[in-house]
N, C-alpha and C positions, 0 to 999 in steps of 0.2 A: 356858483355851481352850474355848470353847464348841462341844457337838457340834453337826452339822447336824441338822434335823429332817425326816428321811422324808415327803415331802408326794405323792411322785408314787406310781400304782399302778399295780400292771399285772397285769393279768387271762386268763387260759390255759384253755383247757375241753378237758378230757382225758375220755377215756372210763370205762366203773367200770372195767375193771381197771387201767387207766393212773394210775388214782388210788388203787385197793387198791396199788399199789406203789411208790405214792409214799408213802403211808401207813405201809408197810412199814418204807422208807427213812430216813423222817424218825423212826420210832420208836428205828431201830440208831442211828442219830444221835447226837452230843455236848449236843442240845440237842434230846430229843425232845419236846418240850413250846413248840417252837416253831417254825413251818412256814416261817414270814417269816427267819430265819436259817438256817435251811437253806438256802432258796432262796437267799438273799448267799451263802453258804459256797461252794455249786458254781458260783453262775455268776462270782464273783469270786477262784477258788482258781487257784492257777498248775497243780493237776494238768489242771484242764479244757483250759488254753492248751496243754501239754502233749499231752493226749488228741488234741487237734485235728492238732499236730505230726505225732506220729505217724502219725494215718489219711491223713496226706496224704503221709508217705513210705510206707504200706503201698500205696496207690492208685499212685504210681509204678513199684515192685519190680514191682507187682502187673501192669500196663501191659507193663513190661519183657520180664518172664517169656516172657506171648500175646504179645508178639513174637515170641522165642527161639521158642516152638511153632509160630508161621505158619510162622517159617524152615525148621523141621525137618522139618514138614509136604511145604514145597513140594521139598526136596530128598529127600525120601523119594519123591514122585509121580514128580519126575523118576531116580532109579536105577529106579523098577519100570519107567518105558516105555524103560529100557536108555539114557538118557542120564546123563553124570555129566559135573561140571565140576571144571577143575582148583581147587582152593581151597576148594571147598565144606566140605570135614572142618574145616580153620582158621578160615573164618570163623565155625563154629558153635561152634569150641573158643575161639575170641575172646568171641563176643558172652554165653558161658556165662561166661567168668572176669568180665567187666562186669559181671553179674547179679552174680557173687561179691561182688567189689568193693562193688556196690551195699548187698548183704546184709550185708556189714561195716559199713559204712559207719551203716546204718539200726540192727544193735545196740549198734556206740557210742553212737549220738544217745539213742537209749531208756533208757542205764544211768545 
């Protein structure tokens, strides 16, 4: 079977330190002596698809959380001006076990 032959390029203009670290990178590397397969290595490795995974369930927990604090927020303002609602404790004791849930949830996916 014949391999393909790499014909297309594609070109990135980093700054010097963005490239003293990549320089870095590609030295720790399997293949330091070659800059063009490092580059295949991360952009085509399942850890990268991975990585991606992750920061998009860390951006939701994350989302989640500044919720839970708006809430907590707004029922802390209302006991200091002496108003309190029936529910209020529950609902914050609810919407904190969801974040739990959530938090389980996100270190199965990660392991």
């Amino acid at each position: 079977m014949k391999e393909e032959t790499r014909e297309c390029i594609v070109k990135a203009r980093l700054t010097a330190n963005e490239y003293q670290t990549f320089l870095k990178k590609v030295k720790g590397s399997d293949r330091p002596d070659n800059m063009s397969e490092y580059i295949r290595a991360c952009i085509f490795s399942d850890d990268l698809k991975h990585s991606i995974a992750v920061a998009r369930e860390l951006k939701n927990l994350n989302y989640q959380i500044r919720k839970i604090g708006v809430l907590i927020n707004q029922i802390a303002a209302s006991a200091n001006r002496g108003v309190m609602f029936r529910g209020d404790a529950e609902l914050v004791l609810k919407k904190l076990q969801e974040v739990e849930e959530l938090v389980k949830t996100f270190e199965a996916r990660i392991e």
